[in-house]
VEXBA-519262 format. One record per residue (C-alpha): residue in three letters; chain; x, y, z. Coordinates in steps of 0.25 Angstrom, whole numbers. Layout:
["ala" "A" [X Y Z]]
...
END
This chain:
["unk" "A" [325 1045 -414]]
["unk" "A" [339 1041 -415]]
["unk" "A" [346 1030 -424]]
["unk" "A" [348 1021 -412]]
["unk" "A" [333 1021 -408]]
["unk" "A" [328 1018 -422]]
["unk" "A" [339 1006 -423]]
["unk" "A" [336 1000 -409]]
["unk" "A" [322 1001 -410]]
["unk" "A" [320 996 -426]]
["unk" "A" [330 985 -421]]
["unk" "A" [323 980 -410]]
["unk" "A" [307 982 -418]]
["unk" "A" [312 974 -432]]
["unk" "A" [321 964 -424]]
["unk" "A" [307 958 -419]]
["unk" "A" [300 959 -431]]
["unk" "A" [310 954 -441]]
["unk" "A" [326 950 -438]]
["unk" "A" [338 955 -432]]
["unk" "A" [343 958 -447]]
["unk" "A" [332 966 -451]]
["unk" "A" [330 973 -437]]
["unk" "A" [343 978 -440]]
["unk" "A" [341 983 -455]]
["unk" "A" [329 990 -449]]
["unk" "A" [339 996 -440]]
["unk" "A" [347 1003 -449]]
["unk" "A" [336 1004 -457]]
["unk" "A" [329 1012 -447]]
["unk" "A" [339 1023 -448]]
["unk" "A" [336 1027 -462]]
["unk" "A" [324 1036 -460]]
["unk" "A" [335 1046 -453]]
["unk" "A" [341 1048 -466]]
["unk" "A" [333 1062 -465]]
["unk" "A" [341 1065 -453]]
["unk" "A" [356 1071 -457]]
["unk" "A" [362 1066 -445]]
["unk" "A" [357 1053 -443]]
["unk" "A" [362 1039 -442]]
["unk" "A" [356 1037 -456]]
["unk" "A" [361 1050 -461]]
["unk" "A" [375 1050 -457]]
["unk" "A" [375 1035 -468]]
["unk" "A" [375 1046 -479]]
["unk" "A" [387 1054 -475]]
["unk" "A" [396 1047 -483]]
["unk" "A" [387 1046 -496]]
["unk" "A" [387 1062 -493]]
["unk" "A" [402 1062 -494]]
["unk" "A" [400 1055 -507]]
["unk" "A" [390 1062 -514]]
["unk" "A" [393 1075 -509]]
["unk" "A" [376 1077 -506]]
["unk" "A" [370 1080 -492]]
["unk" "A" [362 1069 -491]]
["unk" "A" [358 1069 -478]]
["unk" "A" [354 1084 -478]]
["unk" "A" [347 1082 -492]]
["unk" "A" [338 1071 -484]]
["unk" "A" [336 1077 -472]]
["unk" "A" [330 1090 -482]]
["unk" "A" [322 1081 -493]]
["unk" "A" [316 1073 -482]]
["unk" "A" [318 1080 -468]]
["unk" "A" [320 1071 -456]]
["unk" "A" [308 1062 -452]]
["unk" "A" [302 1064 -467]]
["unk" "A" [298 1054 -476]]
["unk" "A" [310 1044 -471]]
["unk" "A" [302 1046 -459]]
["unk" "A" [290 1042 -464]]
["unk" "A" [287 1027 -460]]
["unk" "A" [277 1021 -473]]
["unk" "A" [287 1021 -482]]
["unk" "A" [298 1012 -473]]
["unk" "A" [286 1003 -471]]
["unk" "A" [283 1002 -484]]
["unk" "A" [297 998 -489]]
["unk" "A" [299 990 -479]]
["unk" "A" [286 982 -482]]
["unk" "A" [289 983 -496]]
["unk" "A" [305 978 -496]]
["unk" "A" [300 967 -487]]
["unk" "A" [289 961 -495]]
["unk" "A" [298 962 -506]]
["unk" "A" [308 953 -500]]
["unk" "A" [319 965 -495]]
["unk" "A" [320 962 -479]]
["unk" "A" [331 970 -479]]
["unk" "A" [326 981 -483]]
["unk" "A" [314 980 -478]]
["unk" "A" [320 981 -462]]
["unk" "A" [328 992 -466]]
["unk" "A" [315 1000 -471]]
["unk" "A" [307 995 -458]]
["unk" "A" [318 999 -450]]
["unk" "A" [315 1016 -458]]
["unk" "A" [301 1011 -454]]
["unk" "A" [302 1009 -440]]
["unk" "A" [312 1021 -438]]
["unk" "A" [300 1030 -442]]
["unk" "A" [291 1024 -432]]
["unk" "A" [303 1025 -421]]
["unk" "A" [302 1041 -426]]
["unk" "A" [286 1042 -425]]
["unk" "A" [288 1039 -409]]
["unk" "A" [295 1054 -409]]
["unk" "A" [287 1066 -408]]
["unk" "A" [292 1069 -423]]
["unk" "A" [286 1058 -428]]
["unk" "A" [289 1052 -441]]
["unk" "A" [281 1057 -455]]
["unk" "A" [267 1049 -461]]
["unk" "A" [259 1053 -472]]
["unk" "A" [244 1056 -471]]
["unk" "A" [234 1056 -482]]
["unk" "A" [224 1067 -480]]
["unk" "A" [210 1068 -484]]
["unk" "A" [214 1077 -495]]
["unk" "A" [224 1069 -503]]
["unk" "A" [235 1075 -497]]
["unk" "A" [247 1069 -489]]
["unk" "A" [251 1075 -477]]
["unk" "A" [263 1071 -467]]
["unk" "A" [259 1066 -452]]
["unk" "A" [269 1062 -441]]
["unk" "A" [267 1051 -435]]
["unk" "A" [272 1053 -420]]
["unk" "A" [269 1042 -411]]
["unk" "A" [274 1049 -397]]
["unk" "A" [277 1063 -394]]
["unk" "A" [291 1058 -389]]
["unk" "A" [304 1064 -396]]
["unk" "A" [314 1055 -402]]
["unk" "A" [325 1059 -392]]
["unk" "A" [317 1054 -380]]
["unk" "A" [314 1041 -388]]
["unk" "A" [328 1040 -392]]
["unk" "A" [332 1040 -376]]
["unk" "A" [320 1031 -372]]
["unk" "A" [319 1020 -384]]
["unk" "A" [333 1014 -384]]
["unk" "A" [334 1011 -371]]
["unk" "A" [320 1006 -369]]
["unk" "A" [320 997 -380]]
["unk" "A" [336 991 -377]]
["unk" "A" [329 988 -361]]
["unk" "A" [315 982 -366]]
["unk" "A" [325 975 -378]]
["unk" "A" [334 970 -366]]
["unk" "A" [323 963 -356]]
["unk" "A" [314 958 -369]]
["unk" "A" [329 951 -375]]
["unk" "A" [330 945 -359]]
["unk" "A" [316 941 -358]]
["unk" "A" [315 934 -372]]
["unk" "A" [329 928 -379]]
["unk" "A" [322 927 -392]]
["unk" "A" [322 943 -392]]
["unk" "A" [336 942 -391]]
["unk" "A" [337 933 -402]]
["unk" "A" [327 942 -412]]
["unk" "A" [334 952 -410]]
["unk" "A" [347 946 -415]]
["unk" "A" [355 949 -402]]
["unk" "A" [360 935 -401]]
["unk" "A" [369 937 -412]]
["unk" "A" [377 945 -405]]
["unk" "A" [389 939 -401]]
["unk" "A" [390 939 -384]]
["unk" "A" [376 944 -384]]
["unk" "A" [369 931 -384]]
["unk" "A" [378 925 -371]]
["unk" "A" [376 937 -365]]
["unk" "A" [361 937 -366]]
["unk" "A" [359 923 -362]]
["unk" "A" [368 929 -348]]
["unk" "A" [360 941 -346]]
["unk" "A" [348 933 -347]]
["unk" "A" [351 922 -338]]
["unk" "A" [353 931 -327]]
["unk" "A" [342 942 -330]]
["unk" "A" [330 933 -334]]
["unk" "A" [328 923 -324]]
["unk" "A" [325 935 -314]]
["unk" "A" [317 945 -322]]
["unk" "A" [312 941 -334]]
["unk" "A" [311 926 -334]]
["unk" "A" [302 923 -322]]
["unk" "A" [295 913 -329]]
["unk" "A" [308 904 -330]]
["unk" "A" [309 904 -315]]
["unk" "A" [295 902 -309]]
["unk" "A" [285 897 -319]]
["unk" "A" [297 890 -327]]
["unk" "A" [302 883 -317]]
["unk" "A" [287 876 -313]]
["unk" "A" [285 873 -326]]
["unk" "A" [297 866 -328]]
["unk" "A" [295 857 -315]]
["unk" "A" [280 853 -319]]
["unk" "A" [283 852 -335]]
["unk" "A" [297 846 -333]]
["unk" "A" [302 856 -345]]
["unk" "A" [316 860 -346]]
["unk" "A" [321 873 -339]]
["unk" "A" [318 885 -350]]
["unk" "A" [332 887 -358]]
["unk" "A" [337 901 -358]]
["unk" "A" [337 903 -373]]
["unk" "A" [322 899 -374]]
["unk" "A" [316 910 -383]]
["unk" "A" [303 919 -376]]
END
C-alpha cells in the first residue's frame, strides 16, 4: 500500500482508540516499516544522512532485510508497543502501534505481511499472513476514498466524531461543519429530530435538541 492509505487509515483506527495526538504519532509512525523500500516516504528521510555518511543506507536495508521482512513482521511493533506503554512512554508507544497497524494494513494485500510459525520439529519457519487475495494497488484506489466518504456521513451524523478526531481544531473547519450540518442533517440523516423529536418535545415539554448535542 502506499504512504497515504497507511496515514489515513492508521489516523482514523488510533484517533478512536486513543487521541488525536497519538493517532497522529501513529501516522507517522506507520510509515516506518517501509524503511525496506528504497523509494519510500520513509526511505527518502535518510537521504540526507547518506550525503553525510557517504553509506547506502537505503540500499544496505532493502538487502539485510528485504522489503516486507522482519519490518514487516507485526509481533514485534505489538510488542514495543505494549511494552513502551506499560512503561509509561505514550509517545512511543503510538508510534510503534502505528508500525503495527501498517503491517496489518499490508496483510489485506495478496503479498501479505511475514509470521513466524513453530513446527513440530523445533524449527521456525516464515508463513504469510494474507488476509485477502487483493493487490495493494487496487486497495490503494478503493481504501482512501471509501473511508474519507464513510468518515464524512459518520462526522454529519454524530458531532462528537468530529470532535475525536481533532477536526474542530482546525481553524474555519468548526463553522463550516456546524453549516454543512445544518442543511444536510435535518433531511437525511436526522429524521429523528423531525418526527419522533418533535412528539416528544410537545408531550415532555423538553427543549428543542441543540445542534452541538454529542450522539
Amino acid at each position: 500500500m502506499r504512504h497515504r492509505t497507511h496515514l489515513l487509515l492508521t489516523y482514523v483506527i488510533v484517533a478512536h482508540l486513543w487521541d488525536p495526538k497519538h493517532a497522529l504519532a501513529a501516522a507517522l509512525g506507520s510509515l516506518l516499516p517501509d524503511l525496506d523500500h528504497p523509494s519510500s516516504v520513509a526511505s527518502q528521510a535518510l537521504v540526507p544522512l547518506e550525503k553525510a555518511t557517504l553509506l547506502p543506507l537505503r540500499r544496505l536495508i532493502n538487502t539485510v532485510v528485504g522489503h516486507r521482512g522482519i519490518l514487516h513482521w507485526p509481533v514485534p511493533w505489538a510488542f514495543g508497543a505494549f511494552l513502551a506503554w506499560w512503561i509509561g512512554h505514550t509517545g512511543l508507544a503510538a508510534v510503534l502501534l502505528g508500525g503495527c497497524l501498517h503491517c496489518l494494513e499490508d496483510a489485506l494485500t495478496v503479498r501479505g505481511v511475514p509470521l513466524l510459525v513453530r513446527r513440530d520439529g523445533g524449527r521456525w519457519r516464515v508463513w504469510n499472513l494474507r488476509l485477502t487475495p487483493v493487490p495493494s494497488d487496487k486497495w490503494d484506489a478503493v481504501l482512501p476514498p471509501a473511508t474519507v466518504l464513510l468518515l464524512c456521513l459518520v462526522i454529519l451524523a454524530c458531532p462528537s466524531e468530529f470532535h475525536t478526531l481533532g477536526l474542530d481544531r482546525i481553524p474555519g473547519l468548526e463553522k463550516m461543519y456546524w453549516t454543512v450540518r445544518e442543511h444536510v442533517c435535518p433531511k437525511s440523516l436526522h429524521p429523528f429530530d423531525a418526527h419522533v423529536g418533535t412528539f416528544a418535545r410537545e408531550i415532555l415539554r423538553l427543549e428543542p435538541m441543540a445542534a452541538s448535542t454529542p450522539c
